[in-house]
C-alpha positions in Angstrom: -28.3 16.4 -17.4 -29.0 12.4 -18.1 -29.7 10.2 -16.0 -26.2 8.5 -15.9 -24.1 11.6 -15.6 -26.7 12.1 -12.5 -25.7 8.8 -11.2 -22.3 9.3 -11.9 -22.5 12.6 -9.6 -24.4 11.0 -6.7 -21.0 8.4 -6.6 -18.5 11.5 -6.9 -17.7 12.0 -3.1 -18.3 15.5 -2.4 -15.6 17.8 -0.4 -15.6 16.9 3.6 -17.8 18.9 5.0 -15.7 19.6 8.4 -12.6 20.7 6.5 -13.5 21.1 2.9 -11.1 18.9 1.4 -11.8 16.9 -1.2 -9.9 13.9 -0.5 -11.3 10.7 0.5 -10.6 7.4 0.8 -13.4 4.3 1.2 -12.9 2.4 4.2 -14.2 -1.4 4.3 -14.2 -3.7 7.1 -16.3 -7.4 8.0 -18.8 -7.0 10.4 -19.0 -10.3 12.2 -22.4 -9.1 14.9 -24.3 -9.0 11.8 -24.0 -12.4 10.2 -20.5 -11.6 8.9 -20.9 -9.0 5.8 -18.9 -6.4 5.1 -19.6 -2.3 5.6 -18.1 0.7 4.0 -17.9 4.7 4.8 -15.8 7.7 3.5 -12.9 9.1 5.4 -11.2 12.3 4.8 -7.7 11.9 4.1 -7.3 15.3 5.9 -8.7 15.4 9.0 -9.9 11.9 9.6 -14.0 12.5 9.2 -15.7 9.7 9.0 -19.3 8.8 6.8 -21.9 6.7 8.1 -21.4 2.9 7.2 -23.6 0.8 4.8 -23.5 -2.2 3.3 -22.8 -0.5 -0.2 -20.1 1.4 -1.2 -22.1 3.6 -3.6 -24.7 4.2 -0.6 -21.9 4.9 1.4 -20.8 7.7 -1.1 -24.5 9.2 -1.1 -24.9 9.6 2.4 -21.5 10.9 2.5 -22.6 13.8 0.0 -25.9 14.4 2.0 -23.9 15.0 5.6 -23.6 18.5 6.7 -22.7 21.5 5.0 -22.0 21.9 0.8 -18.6 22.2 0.0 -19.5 26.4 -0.7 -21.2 26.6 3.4 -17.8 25.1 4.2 -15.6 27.6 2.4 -17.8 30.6 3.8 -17.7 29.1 7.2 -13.6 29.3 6.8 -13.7 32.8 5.3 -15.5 34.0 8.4 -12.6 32.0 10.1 -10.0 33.7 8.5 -8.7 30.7 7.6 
């Protein structure tokens, strides 16, 4: 793999890892406490998880991608489930 197919995968949200969907949506709001800049996160469009915030979108993605369990944790976690 190069190393801009790499970058390009650390800015491809991964699944949520509470509900395994892989929906999301970047969320962006002004933070005025902090000299007025704005933040971003990730939200899942299917249950309403949220990412931790950060002054940069693509940040935002890679923490977003390092939360939790892997999309495959997520789907064994439901198969135990039955869900």
């Amino acid at each position: 793999m190069n190393t801009q197919q790499a970058d390009l995968d650390d800015l491809t949200p991964r699944p949520c890892p509470f509900c395994a969907h892989t929906g999301t949506y970047i969320e962006s709001y002004r933070v005025a406490a902090k000299g007025s800049h704005v933040e971003y996160n990730l939200v899942c469009q299917n249950c309403g998880a949220q990412g931790p915030n950060d002054m940069s979108r693509s940040q935002a993605i890679k923490m977003w991608n390092m939360r939790r369990e892997t999309a495959a944790e997520v789907e064994k976690l439901k198969a135990a489930r039955g869900d």
